[in-house]
N, C-alpha and C positions, 0 to 999 in steps of 0.2 A: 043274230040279227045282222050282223055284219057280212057273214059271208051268204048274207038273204040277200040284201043290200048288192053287195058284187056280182052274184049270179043275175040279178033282174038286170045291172048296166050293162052285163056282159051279152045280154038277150036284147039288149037294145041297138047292138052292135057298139057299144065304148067297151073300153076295158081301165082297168085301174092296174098300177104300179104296186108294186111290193110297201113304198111310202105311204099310196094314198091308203092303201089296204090297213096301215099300221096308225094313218088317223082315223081313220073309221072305224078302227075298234078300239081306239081312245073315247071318241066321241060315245059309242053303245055304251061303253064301260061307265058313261058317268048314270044312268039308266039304274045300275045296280050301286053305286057308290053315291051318287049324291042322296037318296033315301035314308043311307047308312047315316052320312055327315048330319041329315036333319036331325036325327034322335039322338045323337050326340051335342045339340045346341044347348040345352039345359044344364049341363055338366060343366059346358066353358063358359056358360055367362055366368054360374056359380063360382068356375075360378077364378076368374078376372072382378067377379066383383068383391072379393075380400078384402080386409083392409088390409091385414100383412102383406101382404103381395108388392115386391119392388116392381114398380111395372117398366122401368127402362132396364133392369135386367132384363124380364120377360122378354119384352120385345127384341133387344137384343138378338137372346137365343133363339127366339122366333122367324127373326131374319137371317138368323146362321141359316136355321132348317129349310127354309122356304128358299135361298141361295142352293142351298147343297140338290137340294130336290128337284130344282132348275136343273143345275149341272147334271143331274142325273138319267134326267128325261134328254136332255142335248144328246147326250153322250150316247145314250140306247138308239134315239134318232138316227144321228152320224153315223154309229156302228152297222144299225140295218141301208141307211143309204149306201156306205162305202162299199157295203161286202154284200152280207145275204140275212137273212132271220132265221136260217140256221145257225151258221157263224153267231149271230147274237144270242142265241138259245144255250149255244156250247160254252161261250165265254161268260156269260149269267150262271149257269149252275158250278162252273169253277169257282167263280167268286164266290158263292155260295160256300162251294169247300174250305178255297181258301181262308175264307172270313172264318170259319169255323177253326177250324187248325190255329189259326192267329187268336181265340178265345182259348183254346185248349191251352195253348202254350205260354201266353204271356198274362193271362188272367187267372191258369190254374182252374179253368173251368169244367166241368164230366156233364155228359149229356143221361138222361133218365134212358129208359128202355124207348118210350118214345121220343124221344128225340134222335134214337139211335134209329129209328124206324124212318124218323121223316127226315132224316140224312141221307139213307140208303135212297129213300123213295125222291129227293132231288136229286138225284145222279144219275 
């Protein structure tokens, strides 16, 4: 949809940036993800409504996550503005590595045959 999207401005005579290209397929992407998050609504109003539940822990951690997710999205931003969305592609599946290597070695963790598969196949 997105590079439907691009080709129809591009036939209009505009053109889009590398950026705006990278929010337009933020925006398609919720098309297939916010569907997802609906059928998951059931589940979280199940966990939130229990009584065990600290809920200023919760939340807490919840704004760790929604903080770091932030940072997250900035950063992939900044990276495809600065340089290029290959550049961002090549340093995404490093970290990908790296993050792995850092589970092998300081958690003592071994990957299954597929996991070994979908290692090879992010690199």
């Amino acid at each position: 949809l997105s590079r439907r999207a691009h080709d129809r401005i591009t036939l209009a005579g505009g053109s889009l940036t590398h950026v705006e290209m990278l929010f337009y397929t933020a925006f398609f992407n919720l098309l297939v993800f916010a569907p997802l998050a609906l059928m998951e609504l059931g589940s979280i109003a199940a966990f939130f409504s229990r009584e065990d539940l600290d809920l200023a822990n919760t939340a807490g951690i919840l704004l760790a996550y929604v903080i770091l997710g932030t940072m997250l999205n900035y950063s992939t931003f900044w990276c495809t503005t600065a340089n290029s969305p290959l550049t961002t592609g090549v340093t995404g599946n490093f970290k990908g590595i790296l993050s792995t290597w850092v589970g092998f070695v300081w958690f003592g963790s071994s990957l299954t045959s597929t996991g070994w598969v979908g290692l090879l196949l992010n690199t």
